[in-house]
C-alpha positions as CSV (number, residue, x, y, z in Angstrom):
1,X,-30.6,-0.3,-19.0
2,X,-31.6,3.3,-18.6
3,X,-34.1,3.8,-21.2
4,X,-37.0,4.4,-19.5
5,X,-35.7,7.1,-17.4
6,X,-34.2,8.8,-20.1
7,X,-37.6,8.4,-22.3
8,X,-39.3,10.0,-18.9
9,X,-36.8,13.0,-19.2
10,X,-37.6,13.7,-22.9
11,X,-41.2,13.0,-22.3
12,X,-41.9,15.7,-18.9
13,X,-39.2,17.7,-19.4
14,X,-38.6,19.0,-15.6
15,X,-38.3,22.3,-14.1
16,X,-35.1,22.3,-12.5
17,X,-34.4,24.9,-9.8
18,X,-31.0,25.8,-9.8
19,X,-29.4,27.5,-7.1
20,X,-25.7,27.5,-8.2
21,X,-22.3,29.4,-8.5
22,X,-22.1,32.3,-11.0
23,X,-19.0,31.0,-12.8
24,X,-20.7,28.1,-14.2
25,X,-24.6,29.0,-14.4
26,X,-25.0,29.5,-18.2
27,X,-23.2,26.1,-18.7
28,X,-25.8,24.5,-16.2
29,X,-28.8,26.1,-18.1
30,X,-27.3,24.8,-20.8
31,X,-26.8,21.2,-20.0
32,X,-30.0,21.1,-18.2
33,X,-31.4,22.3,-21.3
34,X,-29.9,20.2,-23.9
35,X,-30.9,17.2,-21.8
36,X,-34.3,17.9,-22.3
37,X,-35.2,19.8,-19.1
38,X,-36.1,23.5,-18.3
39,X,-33.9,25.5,-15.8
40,X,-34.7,28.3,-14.0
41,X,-31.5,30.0,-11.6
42,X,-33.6,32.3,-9.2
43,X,-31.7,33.4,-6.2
44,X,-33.4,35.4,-4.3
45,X,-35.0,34.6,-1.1
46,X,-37.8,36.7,-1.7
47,X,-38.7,34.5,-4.3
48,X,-37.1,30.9,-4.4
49,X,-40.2,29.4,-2.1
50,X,-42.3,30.7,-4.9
51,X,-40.2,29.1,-7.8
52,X,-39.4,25.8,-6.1
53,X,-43.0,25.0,-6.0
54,X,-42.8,25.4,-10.0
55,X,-40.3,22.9,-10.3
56,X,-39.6,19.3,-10.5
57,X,-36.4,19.5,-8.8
58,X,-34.1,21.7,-6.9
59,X,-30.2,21.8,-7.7
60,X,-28.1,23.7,-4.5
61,X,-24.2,24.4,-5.4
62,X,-22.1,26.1,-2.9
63,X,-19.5,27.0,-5.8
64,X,-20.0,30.5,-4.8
65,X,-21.0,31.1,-1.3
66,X,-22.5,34.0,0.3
67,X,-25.9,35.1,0.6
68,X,-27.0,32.1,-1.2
69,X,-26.9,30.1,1.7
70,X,-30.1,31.2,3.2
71,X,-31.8,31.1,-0.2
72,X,-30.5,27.4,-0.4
73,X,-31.9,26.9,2.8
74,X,-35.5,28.5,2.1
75,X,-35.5,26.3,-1.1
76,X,-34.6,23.5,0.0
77,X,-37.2,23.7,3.1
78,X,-40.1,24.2,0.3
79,X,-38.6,21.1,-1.8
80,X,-38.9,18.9,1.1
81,X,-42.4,20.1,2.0
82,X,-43.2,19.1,-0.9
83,X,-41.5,15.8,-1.6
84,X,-39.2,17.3,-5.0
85,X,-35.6,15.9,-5.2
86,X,-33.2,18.1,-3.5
87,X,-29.5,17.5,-5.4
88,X,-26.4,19.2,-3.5
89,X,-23.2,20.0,-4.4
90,X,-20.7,20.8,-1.5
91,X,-18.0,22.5,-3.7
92,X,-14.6,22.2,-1.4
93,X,-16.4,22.0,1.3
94,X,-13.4,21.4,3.3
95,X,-11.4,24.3,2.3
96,X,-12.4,27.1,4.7
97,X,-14.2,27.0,7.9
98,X,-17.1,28.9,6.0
99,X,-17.5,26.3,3.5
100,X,-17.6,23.5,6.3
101,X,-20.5,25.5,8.3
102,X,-22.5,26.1,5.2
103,X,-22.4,22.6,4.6
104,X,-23.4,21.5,8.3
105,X,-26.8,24.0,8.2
106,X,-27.6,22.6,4.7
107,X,-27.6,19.4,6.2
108,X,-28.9,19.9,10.2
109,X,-32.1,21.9,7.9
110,X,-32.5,20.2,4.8
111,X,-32.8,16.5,3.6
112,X,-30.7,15.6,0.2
113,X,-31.8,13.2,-2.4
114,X,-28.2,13.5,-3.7
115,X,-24.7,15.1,-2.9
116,X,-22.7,15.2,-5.6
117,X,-19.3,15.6,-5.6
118,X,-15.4,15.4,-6.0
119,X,-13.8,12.5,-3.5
120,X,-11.9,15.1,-1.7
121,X,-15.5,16.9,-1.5
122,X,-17.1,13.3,-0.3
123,X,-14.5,12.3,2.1
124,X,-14.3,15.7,3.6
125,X,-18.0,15.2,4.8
126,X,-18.1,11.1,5.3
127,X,-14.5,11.9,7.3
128,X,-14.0,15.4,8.7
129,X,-10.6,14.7,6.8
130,X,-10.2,15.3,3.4
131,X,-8.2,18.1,1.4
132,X,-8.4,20.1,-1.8
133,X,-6.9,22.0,-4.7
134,X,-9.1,24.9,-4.9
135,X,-12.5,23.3,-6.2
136,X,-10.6,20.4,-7.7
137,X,-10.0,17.0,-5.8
138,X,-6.4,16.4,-4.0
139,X,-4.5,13.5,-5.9
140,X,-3.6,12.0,-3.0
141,X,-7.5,11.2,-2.7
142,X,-8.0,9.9,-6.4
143,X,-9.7,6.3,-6.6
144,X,-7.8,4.0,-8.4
145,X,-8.8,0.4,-8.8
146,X,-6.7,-0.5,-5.6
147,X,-8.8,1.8,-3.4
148,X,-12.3,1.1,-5.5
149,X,-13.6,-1.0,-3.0
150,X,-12.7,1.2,0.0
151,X,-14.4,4.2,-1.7
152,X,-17.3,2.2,-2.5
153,X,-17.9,1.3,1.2
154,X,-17.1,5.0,2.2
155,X,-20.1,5.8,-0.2
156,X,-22.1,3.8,0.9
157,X,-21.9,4.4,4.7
158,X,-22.2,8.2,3.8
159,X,-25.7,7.2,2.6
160,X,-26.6,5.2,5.6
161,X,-26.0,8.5,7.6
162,X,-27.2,11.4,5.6
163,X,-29.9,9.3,3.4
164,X,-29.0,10.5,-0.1
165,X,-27.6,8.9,-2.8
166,X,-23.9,9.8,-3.4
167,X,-22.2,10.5,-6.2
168,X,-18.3,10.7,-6.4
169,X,-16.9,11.7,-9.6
170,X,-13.7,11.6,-10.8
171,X,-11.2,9.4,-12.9
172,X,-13.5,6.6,-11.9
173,X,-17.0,7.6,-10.0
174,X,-19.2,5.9,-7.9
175,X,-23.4,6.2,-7.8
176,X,-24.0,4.5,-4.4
177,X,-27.3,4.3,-1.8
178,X,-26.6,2.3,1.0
179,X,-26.6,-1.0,-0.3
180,X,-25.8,-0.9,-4.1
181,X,-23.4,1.0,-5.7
182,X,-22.8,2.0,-9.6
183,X,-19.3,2.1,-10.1
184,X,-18.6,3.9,-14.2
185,X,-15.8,3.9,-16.0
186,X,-16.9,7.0,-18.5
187,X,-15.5,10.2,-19.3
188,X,-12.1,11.6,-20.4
189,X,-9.6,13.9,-19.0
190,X,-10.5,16.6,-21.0
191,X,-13.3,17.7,-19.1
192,X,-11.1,18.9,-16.2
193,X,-9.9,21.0,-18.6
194,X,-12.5,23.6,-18.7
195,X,-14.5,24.8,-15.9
196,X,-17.8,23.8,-14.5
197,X,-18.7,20.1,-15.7
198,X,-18.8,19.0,-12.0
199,X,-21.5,21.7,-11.7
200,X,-22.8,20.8,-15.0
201,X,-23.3,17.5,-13.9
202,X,-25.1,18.3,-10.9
203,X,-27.8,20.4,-12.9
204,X,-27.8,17.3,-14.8
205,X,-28.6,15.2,-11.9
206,X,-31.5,17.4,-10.9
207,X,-32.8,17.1,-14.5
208,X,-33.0,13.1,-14.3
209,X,-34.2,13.0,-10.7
210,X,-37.0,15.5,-11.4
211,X,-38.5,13.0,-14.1
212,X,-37.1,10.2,-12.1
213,X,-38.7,11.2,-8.6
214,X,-39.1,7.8,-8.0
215,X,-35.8,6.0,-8.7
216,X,-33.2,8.6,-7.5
217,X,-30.1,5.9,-7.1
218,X,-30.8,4.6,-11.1
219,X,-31.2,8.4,-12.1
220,X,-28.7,9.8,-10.8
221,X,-26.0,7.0,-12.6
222,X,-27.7,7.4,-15.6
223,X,-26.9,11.1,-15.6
224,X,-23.7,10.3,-14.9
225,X,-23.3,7.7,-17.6
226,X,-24.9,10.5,-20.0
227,X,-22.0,12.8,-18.8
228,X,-19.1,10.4,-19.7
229,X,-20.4,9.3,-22.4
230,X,-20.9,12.6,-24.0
231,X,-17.5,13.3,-22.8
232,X,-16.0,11.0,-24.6
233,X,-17.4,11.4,-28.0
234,X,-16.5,15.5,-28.0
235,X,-13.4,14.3,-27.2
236,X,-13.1,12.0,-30.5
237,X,-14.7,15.2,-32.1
238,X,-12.5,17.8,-31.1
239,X,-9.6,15.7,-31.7
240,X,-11.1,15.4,-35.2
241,X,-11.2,18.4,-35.8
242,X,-8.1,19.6,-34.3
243,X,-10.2,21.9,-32.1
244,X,-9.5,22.8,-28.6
245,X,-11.3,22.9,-24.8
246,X,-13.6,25.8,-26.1
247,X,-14.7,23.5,-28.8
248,X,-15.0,20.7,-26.4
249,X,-17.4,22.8,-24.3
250,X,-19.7,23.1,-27.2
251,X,-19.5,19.4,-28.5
252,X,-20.2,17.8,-24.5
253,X,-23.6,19.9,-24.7
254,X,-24.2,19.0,-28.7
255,X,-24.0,15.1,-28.0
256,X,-26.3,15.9,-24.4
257,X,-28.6,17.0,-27.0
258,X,-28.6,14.4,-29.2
259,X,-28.2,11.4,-26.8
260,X,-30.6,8.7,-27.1
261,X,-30.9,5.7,-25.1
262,X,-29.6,3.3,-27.5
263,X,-25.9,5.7,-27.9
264,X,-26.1,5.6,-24.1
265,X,-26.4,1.4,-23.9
266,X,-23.3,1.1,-26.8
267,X,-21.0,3.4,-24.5
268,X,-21.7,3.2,-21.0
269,X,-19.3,1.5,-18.9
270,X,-20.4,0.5,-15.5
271,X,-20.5,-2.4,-13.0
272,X,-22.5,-2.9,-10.0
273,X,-21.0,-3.4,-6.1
């Protein structure tokens, strides 16, 4: 189903721009990397004008705020200008008054492609309403199949107003613009168990919608396909070989590396709304 985009990624390999938190920015590279992309993480905003108009795409994470913000903003300006997906991550926005501002400039100065995030991260900005644990989504916000449908329709509105793509992930996630929506039953619950593969996805996002410029809804679920799928074989590996998360981190980017669109097709498990 996704073949083509991931035989683009392999075949232009993308400059992604990633603007992101410094607790997870070598696993971004890396993921970004084994996906057959290019990152680059400048921060500066001397220079991120200059280095977005390298690139393919641009990846914003507000995982670590602070003098980012008006980086993010200069980047994302010069992405717009010149028509490059934009793919934001509003970690717990939500949490803090600061958090909730940086994430209303973002959006009054720069137009997403995508917003990835948690559904405490997704309801928060669809609602004005939704809570966190830290970075981590509340339980009391989990989708479960009784609430699918409900989340689905909360997606897709979100798009209707803001004009990206959204991307909830979680026990179940949800790939919606605002009139079809991906929903994709990959993953395993080891990958909350070590830090950053919400922001590794994101970097991931960027990677497919760089080659993918011009289908951003299909992109972005295949990215996120990729990510459970990859999920779930280090899993069977690290269970295998009685390893442990650290392990775990290092099989999720080997099978990234070696995924191909015919593993993709035999493990993906989605449905479309």
């Amino acid at each position: 189903m996704f073949e083509e985009i991931l035989n683009r990624l392999a075949e232009q390999k993308p400059i992604v721009h990633c603007i992101t938190n410094f607790v997870t920015v070598n696993d971004c590279a890396n993921i970004v990397l084994a996906s057959g992309g290019s990152p680059t993480m400048a921060h500066d905003v001397g220079e991120v004008g200059e280095i977005t108009e390298m690139c393919q795409s641009l990846v914003l994470n507000m995982g670590t705020l602070g003098d980012d913000l008006e980086a993010m903003i200069a980047a994302g300006k010069k992405a717009n200008e010149l028509g490059h997906p934009v793919v934001l991550d509003p970690v717990a926005v939500g949490a803090s008054k600061l958090r909730t501002n940086a994430y209303r400039r973002l959006e009054s100065e720069v137009r997403f492609s995508v917003i990835r995030g948690n559904i405490s991260e997704i309801k928060a900005i669809a609602t004005g309403s939704g809570s966190t644990k830290g970075v981590d989504a509340d339980d009391l916000d989990t989708v479960r199949e009784d609430t699918l449908d409900q989340a689905v329709q909360m997606a897709k509105t979100l798009s209707r107003k803001t004009g990206a793509v959204i991307a909830i992930s979680g026990a179940i996630d949800i790939v919606a613009d605002r009139e079809k929506a991906y929903v994709i039953r990959n993953g395993h619950p080891m990958m909350a168990r070590i830090t950053g593969t919400g922001c590794m996805l994101t970097a991931l996002i960027g990677a497919f919608c760089g080659a993918n410029p011009d289908r951003i809804l299909d992109s972005a679920a295949a990215a996120v396909c990729s990510m459970g799928v990859c999920g779930e074989l280090a899993h069977a590996k690290t269970v295998r070989t009685e390893g442990g998360t650290l392990s775990f981190r290092t099989y999720l980017i080997d099978y990234m590396s070696n995924l191909t669109p015919e593993k993709l097709n035999g493990g993906m498990k989605l449905e479309i709304r």
